[in-house]
DRENZA-13790 format. One record per residue (C-alpha): residue number from 1; x, y, z. Coordinates in Angstrom, 2 decimals, always signed. Each point is the difference from the previous one (the first is absolute). Layout:
BEGIN
  resi        x        y        z
   NUM        X        Y        Z
...
***
This chain:
BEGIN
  resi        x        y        z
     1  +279.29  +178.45  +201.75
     2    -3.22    +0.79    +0.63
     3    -1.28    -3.15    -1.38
     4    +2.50    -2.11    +1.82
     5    -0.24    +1.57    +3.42
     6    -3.48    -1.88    +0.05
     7    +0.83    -3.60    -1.42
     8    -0.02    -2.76    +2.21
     9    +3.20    -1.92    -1.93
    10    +2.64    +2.80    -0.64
    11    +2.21    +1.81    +1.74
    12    +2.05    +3.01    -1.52
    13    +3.33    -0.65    +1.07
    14    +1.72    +3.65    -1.79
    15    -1.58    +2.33    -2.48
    16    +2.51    +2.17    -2.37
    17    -0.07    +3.14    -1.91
    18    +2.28    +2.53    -1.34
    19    -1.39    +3.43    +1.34
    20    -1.37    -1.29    +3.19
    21    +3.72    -1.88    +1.23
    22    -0.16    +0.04    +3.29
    23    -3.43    +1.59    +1.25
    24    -2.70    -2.38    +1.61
    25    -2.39    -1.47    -1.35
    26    -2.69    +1.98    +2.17
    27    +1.85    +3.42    -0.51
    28    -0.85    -0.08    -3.42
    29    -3.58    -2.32    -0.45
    30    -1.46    +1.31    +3.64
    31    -2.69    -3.05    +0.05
    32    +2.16    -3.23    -0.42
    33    -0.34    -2.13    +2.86
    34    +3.02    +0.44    +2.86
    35    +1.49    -3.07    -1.23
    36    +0.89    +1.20    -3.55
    37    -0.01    +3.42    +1.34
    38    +3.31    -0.91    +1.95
    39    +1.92    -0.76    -3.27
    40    +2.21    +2.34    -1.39
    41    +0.38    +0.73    -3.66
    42    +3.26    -2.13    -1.51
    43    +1.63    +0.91    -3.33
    44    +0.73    -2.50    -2.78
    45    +3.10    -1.62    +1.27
    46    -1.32    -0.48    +3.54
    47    -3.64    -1.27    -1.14
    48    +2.09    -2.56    -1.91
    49    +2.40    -1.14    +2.81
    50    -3.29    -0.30    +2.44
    51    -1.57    -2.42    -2.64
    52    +3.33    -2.06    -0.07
    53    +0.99    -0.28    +3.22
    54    -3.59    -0.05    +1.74
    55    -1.02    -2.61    -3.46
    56    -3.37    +1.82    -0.39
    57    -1.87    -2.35    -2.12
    58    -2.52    +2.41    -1.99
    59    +1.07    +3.81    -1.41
    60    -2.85    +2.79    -1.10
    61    +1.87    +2.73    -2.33
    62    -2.27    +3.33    -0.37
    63    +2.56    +1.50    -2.12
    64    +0.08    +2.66    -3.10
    65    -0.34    -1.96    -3.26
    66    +3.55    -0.94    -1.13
    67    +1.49    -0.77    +3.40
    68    -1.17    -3.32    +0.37
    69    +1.38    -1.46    -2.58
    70    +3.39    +1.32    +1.71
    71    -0.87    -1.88    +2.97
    72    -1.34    -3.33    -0.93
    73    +2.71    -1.71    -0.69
    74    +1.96    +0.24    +2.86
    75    -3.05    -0.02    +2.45
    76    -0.59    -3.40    -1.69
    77    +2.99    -1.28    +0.94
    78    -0.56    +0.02    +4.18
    79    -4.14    +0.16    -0.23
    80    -2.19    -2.73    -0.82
    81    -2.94    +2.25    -1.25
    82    -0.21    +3.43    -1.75
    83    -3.24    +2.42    -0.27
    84    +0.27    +2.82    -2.39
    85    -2.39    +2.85    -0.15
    86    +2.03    +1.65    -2.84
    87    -0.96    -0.55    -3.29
    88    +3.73    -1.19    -0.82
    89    -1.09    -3.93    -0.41
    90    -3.88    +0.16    -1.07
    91    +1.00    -0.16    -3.56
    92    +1.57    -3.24    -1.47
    93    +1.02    +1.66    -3.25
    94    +3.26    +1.99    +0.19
    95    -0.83    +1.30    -3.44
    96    -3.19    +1.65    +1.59
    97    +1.38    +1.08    +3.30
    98    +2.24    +2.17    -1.47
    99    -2.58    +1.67    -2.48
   100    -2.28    +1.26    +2.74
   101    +2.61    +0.49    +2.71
   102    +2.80    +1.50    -2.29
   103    +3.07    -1.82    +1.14
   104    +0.87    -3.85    -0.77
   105    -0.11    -1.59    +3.19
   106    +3.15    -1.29    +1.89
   107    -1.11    -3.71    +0.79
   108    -2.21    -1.11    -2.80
   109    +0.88    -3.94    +0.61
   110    -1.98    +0.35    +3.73
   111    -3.05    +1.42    -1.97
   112    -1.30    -3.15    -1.27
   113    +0.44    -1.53    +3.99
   114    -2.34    +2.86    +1.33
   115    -3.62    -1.09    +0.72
   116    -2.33    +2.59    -0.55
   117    -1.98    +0.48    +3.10
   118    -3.73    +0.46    -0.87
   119    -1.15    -3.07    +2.03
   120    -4.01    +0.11    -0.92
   121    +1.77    -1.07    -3.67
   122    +2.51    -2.02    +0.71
   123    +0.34    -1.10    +3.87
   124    +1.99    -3.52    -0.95
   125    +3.04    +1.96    -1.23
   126    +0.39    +1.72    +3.34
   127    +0.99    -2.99    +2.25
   128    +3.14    -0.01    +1.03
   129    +0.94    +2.85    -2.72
   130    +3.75    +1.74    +0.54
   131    -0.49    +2.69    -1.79
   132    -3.61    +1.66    -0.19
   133    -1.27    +3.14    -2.38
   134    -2.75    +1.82    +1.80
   135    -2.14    +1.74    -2.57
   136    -0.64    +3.20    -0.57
   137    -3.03    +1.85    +1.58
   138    -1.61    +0.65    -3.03
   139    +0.36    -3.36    -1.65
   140    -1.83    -1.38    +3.06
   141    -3.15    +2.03    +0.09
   142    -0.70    -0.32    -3.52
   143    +1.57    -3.91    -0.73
   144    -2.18    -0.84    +2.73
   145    -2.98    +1.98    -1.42
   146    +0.51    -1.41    -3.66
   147    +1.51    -3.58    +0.48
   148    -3.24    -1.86    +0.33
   149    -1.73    +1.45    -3.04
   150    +3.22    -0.18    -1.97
   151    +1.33    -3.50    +0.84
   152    -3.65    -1.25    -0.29
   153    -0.47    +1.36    -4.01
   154    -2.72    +2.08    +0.68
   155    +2.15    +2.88    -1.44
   156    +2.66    +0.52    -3.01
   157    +2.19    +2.90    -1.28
   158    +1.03    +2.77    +2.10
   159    -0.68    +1.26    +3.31
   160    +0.00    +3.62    +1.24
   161    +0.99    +0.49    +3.85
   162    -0.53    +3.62    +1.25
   163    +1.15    -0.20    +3.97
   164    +0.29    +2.44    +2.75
   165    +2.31    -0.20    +2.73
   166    +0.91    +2.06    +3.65
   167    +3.52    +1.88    +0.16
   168    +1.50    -2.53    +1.61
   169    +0.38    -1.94    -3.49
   170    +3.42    +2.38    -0.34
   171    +1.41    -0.31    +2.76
   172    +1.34    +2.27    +3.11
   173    +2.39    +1.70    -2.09
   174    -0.58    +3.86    +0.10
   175    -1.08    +0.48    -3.48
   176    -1.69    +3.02    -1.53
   177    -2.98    -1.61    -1.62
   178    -0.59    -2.11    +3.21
   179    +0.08    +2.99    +2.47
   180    -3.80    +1.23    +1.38
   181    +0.07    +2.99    -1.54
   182    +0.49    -2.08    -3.75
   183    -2.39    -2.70    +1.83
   184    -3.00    +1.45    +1.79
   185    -3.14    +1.04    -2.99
   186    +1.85    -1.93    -2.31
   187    -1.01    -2.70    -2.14
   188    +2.47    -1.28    -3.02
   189    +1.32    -2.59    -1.76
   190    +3.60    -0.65    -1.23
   191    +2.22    -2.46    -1.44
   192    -2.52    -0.16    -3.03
   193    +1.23    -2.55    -2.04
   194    +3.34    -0.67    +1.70
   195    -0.65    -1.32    +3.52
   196    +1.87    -2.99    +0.89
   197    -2.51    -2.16    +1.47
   198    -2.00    -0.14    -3.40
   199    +2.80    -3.29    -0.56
   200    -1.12    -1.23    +3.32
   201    -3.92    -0.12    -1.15
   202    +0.91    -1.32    -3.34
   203    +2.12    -3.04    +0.86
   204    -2.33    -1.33    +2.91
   205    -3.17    +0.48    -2.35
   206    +1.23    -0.59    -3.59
   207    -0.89    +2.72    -1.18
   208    +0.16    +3.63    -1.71
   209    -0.58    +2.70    +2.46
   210    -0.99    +3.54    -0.14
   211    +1.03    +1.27    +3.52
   212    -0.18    +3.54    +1.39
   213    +0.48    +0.59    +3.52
   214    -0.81    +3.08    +2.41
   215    +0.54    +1.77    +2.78
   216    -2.64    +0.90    +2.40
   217    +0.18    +2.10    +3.63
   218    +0.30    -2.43    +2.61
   219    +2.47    -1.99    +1.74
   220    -0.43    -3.77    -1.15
   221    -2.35    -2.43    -2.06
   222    -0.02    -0.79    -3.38
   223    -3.10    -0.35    -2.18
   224    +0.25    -1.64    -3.82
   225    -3.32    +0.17    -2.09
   226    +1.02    -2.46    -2.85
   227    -1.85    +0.26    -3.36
   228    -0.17    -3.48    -2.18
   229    -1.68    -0.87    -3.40
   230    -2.41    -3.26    +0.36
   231    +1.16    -3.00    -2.30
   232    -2.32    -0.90    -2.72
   233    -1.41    -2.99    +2.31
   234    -1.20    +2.22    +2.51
   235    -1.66    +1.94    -1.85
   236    -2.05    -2.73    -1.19
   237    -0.10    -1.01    +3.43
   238    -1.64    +3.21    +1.39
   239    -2.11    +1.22    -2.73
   240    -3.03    -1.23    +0.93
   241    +0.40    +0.74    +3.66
   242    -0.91    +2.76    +2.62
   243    +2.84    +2.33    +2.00
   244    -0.91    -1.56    +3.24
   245    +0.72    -3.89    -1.46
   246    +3.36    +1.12    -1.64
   247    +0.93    +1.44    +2.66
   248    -1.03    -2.91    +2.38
   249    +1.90    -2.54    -2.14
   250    +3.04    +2.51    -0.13
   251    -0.15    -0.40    +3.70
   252    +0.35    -3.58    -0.06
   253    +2.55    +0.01    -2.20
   254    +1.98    +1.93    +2.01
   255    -1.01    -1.81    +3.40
   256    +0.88    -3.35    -1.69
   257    +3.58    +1.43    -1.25
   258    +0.75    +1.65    +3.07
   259    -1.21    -3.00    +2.77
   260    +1.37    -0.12    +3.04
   261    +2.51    +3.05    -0.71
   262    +0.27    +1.39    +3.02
   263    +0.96    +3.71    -0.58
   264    -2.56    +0.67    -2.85
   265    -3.11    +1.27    +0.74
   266    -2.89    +0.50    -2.88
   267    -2.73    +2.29    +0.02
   268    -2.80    +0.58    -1.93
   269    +0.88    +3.82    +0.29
   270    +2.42    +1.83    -1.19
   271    +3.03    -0.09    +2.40
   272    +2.24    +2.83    +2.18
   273    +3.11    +0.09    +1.35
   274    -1.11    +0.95    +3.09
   275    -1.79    -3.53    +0.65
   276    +3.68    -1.38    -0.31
   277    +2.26    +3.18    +1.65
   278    +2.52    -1.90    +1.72
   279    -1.33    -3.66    -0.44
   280    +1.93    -2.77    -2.78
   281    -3.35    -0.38    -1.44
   282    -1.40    +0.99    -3.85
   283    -3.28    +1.26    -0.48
   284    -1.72    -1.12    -3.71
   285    -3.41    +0.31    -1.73
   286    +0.13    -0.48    -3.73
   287    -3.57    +0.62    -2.03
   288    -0.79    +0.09    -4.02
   289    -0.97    +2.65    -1.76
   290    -2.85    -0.94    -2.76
   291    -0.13    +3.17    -1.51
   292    +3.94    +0.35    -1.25
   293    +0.69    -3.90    +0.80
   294    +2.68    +0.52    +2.21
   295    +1.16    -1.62    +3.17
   296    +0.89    +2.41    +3.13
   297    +1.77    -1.62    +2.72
   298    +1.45    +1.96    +2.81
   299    +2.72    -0.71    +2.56
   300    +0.75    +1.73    +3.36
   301    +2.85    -0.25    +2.32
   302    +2.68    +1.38    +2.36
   303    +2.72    +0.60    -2.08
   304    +2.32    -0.20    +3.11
   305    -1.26    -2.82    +1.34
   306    -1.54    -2.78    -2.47
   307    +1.92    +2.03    -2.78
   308    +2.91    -0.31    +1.77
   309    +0.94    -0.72    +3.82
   310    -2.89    -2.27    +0.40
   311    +0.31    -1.94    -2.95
   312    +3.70    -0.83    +0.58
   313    -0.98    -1.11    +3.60
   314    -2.56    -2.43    -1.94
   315    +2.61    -0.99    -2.45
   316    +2.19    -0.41    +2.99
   317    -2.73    -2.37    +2.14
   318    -0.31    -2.26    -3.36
   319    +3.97    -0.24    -0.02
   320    +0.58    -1.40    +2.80
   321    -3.67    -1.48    +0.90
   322    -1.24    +1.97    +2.14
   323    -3.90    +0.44    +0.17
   324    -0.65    +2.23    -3.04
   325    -1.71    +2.80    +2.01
   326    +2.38    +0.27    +3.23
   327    +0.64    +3.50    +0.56
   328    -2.34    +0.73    -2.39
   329    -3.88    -0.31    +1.15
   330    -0.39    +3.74    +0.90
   331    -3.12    +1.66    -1.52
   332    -0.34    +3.24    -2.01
   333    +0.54    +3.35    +2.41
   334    -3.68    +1.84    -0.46
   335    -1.22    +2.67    +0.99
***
């Protein structure tokens, strides 16, 4: 909503959600803009008879993983165009789904219809798209990081992916581990081995994937340091050169893959996620190590806004064609 309340092209009609029926929007989000402020909160069955009668052409569902799915086909039926944040349609296999989210999933026949929304990949899918999977926030910071050295054979086998991200990565639920007092000096990782987005990284990249993520004391951002092994061509390639000229063609490599993209942003320096707090933009530098030949690429974004909100809105732009960036051209919030 926040997103929204600044684009030139869309207008939110009704917003919905269970334990907020019937409060305004402004009651509970204090700085939406007195348009969306107005609305009040509808449940299920009313945000569906408000996209029927009123035939709202476009749908965003921020919903708990598994409720989509519950959804989608009926919303299909009276909208033209669908964009998920949920994870419930980012994987094609059903096989798969069901292995790292633990239940079979209701509507496996839509999965296959689902584009997955990573446009800096794969923009030509989005046009017109009914049904769109936004992708998780840490597939994005590290895909992005990764995908040029990857897709370009400078590396092979697997890749390891240690990434940090805010407390806002679970959610508003009151949860024990997500409360200050578990938060504030804190600095941990969890899901070892388990997390669900690992699938995410492995189907856009082709590849095996050693991911660990963590949590860190602050609000929002999300930063993935991505570790890859060099293919036996470049090694050959940079043996006989110095840091400064690996790095320098690494830079170009990454400028060429990445032209004209207008929400990445490379640096020579390591990035932060404050140079991208509340912007849809991702912050990467990727250099070589000589001494244990290995690549180390980094990633940084806002997980709630080009790892989530933000990125749907772009998906959404490329749907229905839309300037990519409308809504979208804020910069990073620092100091």
């Amino acid at each position: 909503m926040r997103v929204l309340s600044g684009h030139p092209d869309f207008e939110v009609v009704a917003v919905g959600g269970r334990s907020a029926k019937g409060m305004k929007v402004r009651d509970l989000y204090p700085a939406s803009s007195s348009a969306i402020g107005e609305l009040a909160f509808l449940d299920t069955v009313e945000l569906m008879e408000v996209i029927k009668s009123e035939s709202v052409p476009l749908v965003f569902l921020a919903l708990p993983h598994g409720e989509s799915q519950r959804l989608v086909p009926e919303l299909l039926e009276i909208t033209s165009h669908i964009i998920d944040l949920a994870a419930d349609f980012r994987i094609k296999d059903p096989a798969q789904y069901e292995y790292w989210y633990g239940h079979r999933h209701s509507c496996p026949k839509l999965l296959d219809q689902a584009v997955y929304g990573l446009p800096e990949l794969d923009r030509s899918l989005l046009k017109g798209a009914r049904l769109v999977a936004v992708p998780g926030c840490y597939p994005t910071a590290s895909t992005l990081a990764m995908a040029p050295l990857i897709k370009s054979g400078y590396t092979k086998g697997k890749v390891v992916v240690d990434a940090a991200s805010g407390v806002s990565g679970a959610g508003r639920s009151l949860r024990l581990e997500s409360l200050a007092m578990s938060v504030m000096e804190e600095y941990r990782a969890y899901s070892l081995r388990t997390h669900r987005h690992t699938v995410e990284i492995e189907n856009n990249l082709g590849v095996k994937a050693v991911f660990t993520p963590h949590l860190v004391p602050m609000k929002r951002g999300i930063l993935a340091t991505c570790y890859l092994e060099p293919s036996g061509s470049s090694l050959k390639e940079f043996s006989g050169m110095s840091q400064d000229d690996i790095d320098g063609r690494l830079l170009e490599l990454y400028e060429s893959f990445y032209d004209l993209e207008p929400f990445v942003k490379l640096s020579s320096t390591p990035p932060g996620t404050a140079s991208v707090y509340g912007s849809n933009n991702v912050s990467i530098s990727v250099t070589y190590d000589k001494r244990t030949e290995t690549f180390i690429a980094l990633g940084a974004i806002d997980n709630l806004t080009k790892g989530a909100a933000g990125q749907g809105v772009q998906c959404a732009n490329l749907v229905v064609g839309f300037a990519e960036d409308s809504g979208l051209t804020q910069v990073g919030v620092w100091p």
